[in-house]
PLY file of the C-alpha trace (Angstrom):
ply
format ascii 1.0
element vertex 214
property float x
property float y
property float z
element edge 213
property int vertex1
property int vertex2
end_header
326.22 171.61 33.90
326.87 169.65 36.52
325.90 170.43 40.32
328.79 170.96 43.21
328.11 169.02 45.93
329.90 169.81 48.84
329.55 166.46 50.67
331.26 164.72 47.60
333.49 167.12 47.12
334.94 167.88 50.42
334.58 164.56 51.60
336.81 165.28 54.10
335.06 167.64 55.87
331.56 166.08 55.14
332.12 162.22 55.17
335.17 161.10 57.94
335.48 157.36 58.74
333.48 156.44 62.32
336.81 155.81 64.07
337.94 159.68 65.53
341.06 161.84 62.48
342.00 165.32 62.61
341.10 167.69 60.10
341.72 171.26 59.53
338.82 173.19 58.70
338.80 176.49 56.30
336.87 179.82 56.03
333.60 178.77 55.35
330.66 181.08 54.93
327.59 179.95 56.49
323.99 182.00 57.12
323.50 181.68 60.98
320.27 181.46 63.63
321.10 182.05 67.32
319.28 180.66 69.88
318.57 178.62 72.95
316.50 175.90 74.61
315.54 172.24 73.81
315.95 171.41 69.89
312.57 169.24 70.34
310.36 171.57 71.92
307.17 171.53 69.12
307.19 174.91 67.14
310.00 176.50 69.39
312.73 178.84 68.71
314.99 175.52 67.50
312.42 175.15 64.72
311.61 178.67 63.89
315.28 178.73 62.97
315.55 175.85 61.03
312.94 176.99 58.71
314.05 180.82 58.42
317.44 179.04 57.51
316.08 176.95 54.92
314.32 179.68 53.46
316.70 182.39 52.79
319.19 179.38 51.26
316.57 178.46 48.96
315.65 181.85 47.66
319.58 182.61 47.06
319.50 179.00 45.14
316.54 180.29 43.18
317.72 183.64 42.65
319.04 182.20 39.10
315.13 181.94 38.08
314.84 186.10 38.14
316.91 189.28 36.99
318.61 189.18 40.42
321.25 186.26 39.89
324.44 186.58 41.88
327.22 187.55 40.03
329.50 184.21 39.99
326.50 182.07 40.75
326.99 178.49 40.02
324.76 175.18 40.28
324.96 173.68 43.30
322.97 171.16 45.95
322.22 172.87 48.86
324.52 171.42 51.79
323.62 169.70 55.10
322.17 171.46 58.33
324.99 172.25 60.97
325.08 172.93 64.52
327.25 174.49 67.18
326.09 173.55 70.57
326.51 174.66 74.17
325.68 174.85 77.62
324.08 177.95 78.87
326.95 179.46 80.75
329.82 177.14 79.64
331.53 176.58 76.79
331.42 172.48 76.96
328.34 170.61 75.61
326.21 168.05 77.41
323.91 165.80 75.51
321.67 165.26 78.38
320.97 168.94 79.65
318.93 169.73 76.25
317.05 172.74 78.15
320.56 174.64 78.94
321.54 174.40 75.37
322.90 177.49 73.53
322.99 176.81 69.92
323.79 178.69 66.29
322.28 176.58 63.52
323.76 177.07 60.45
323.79 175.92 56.70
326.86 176.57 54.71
326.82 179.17 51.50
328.60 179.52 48.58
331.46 181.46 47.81
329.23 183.80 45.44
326.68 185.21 48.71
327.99 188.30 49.93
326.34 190.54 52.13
324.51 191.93 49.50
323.62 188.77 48.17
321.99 187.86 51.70
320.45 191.12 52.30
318.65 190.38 49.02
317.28 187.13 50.45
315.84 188.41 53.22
314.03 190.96 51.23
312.54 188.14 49.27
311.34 186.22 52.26
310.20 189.34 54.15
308.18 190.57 51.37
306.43 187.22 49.75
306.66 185.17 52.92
306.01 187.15 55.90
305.12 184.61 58.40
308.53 183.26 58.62
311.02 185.28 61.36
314.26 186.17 59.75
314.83 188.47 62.18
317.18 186.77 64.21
319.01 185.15 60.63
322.78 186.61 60.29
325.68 185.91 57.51
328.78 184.53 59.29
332.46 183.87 57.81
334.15 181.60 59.89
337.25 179.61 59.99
336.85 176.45 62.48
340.77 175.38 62.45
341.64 172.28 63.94
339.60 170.00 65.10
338.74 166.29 65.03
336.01 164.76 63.91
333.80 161.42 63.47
330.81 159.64 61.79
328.17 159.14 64.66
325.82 156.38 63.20
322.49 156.27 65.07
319.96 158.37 67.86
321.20 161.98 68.54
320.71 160.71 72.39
323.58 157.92 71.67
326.05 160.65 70.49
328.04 160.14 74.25
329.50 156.85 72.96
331.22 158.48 69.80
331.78 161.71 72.00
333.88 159.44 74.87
335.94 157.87 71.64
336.61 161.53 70.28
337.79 162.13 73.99
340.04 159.33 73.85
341.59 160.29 70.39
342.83 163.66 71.53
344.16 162.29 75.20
346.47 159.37 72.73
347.81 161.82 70.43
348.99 164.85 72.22
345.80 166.91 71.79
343.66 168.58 74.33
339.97 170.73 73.98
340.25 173.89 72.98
336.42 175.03 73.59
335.32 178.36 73.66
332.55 180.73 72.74
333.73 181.02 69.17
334.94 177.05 68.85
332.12 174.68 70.37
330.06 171.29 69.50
330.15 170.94 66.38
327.23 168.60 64.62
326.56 168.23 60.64
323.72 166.07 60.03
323.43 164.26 56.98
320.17 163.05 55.30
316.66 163.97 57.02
316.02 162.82 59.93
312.35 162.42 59.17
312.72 160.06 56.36
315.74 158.49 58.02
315.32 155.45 60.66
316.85 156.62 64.27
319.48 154.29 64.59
320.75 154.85 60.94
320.72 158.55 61.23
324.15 160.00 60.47
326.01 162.55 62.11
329.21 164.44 62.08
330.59 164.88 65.42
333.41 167.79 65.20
335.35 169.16 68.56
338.44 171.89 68.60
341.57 170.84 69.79
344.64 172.24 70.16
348.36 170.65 70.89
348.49 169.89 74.57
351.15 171.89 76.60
354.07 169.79 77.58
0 1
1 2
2 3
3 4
4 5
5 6
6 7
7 8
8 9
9 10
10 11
11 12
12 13
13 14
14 15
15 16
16 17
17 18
18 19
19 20
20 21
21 22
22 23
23 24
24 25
25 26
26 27
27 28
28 29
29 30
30 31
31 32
32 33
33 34
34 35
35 36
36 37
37 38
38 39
39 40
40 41
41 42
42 43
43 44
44 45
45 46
46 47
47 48
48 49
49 50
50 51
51 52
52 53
53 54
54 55
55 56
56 57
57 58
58 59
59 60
60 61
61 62
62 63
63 64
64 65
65 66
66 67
67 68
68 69
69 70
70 71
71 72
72 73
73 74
74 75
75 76
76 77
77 78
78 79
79 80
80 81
81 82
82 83
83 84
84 85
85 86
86 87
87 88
88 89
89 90
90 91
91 92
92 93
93 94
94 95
95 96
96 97
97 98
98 99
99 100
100 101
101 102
102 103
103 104
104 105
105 106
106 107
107 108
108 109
109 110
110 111
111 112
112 113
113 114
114 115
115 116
116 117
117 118
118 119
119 120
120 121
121 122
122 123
123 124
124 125
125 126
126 127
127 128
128 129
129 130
130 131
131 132
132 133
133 134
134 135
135 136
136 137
137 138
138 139
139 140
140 141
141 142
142 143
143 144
144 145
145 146
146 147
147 148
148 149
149 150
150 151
151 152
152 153
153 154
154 155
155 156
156 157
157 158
158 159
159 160
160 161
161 162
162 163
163 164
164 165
165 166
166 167
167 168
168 169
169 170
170 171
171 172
172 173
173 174
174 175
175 176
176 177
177 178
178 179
179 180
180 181
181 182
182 183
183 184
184 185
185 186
186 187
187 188
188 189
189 190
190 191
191 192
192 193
193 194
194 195
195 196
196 197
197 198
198 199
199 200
200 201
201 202
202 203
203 204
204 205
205 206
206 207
207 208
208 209
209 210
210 211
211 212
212 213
């Protein structure tokens, strides 16, 4: 049986051209860490969420293996890391203030985890890997809307220069921001970025818009 891959087949929310389009974004279900502080900082709270969301995504991908698989399960490749980023206190994002960040990391899910689904995944963790934090791990339905988006092809410290042509897009075509608490920074990173080379890294760079008031 063949596998769905999200990136190939939603290429349009997964793969956009590196020159700024809109795109529309649906109801997506995701399993969600909130935190804050600087992404880099060596076993911090950034990194304690990564790998409590990696866990409970691969335990519901495994859960075929034992008497507990999700009704409607299918096969499936697990899809990219995500990130919606902040500032501490506002609901823009600036690259260069990385100790004011506010952040939910999140990895999408699919359509077959439920709650229940979930709340068996973090019994799995929490009983036969107990030195991973969960605690803070949530299950999150959200629809993004509109938005536009674009490849960013290098360093995560670079990401201004595809940021000011995003910025540019939506002042041409009759868009403006439409940031908020619930709609922020949006980043989708494709490929590790341990086994990937820094300035062929690639990431999705997704903002909220709106139609500019006339």
């Amino acid at each position: 049986m063949d596998k769905l891959d999200f990136k190939k087949e939603y290429k349009d929310l997964y793969l956009p051209k590196t020159f700024p389009a809109t795109v529309d974004v649906p109801e997506m279900t995701f399993i969600a860490v909130d935190g804050k502080g600087d992404p880099n900082t060596e076993g911090g709270e950034y990194q304690q969420a990564i790998q409590a969301l990696y866990a409970l995504t691969y335990a519901i991908k495994m859960s075929k293996m034992g008497d507990q698989k999700p009704e409607g399960y299918f096969e499936y490749v697990v899809p990219p890391l995500e990130g919606f980023w902040q500032i501490e206190g506002d609901a823009e994002f600036d690259a260069a203030q990385k100790d004011k960040f506010v952040w939910t990391s999140v990895i999408r899910q699919p359509e077959f985890v439920d709650q229940k689904v979930f709340d068996w995944a973090c019994g799995q963790i929490t009983s036969k890997k107990p030195e991973i934090d969960i605690s803070k791990a949530r299950l999150m339905t959200f629809t993004e809307g509109l938005c536009v988006q674009c490849m960013h092809v290098g360093s995560y410290d670079s990401e201004p220069a595809t940021i000011a042509k995003i910025n540019e897009f939506i002042g041409q075509n009759g868009f403006a921001g439409d940031f908020s608490q619930e709609r922020r920074h949006h980043e989708i990173y494709l490929g590790d970025p341990r086994k990937v080379e820094e300035d062929k890294r690639r990431t999705v760079i997704r903002h909220p818009i709106k139609r500019a008031a006339l």
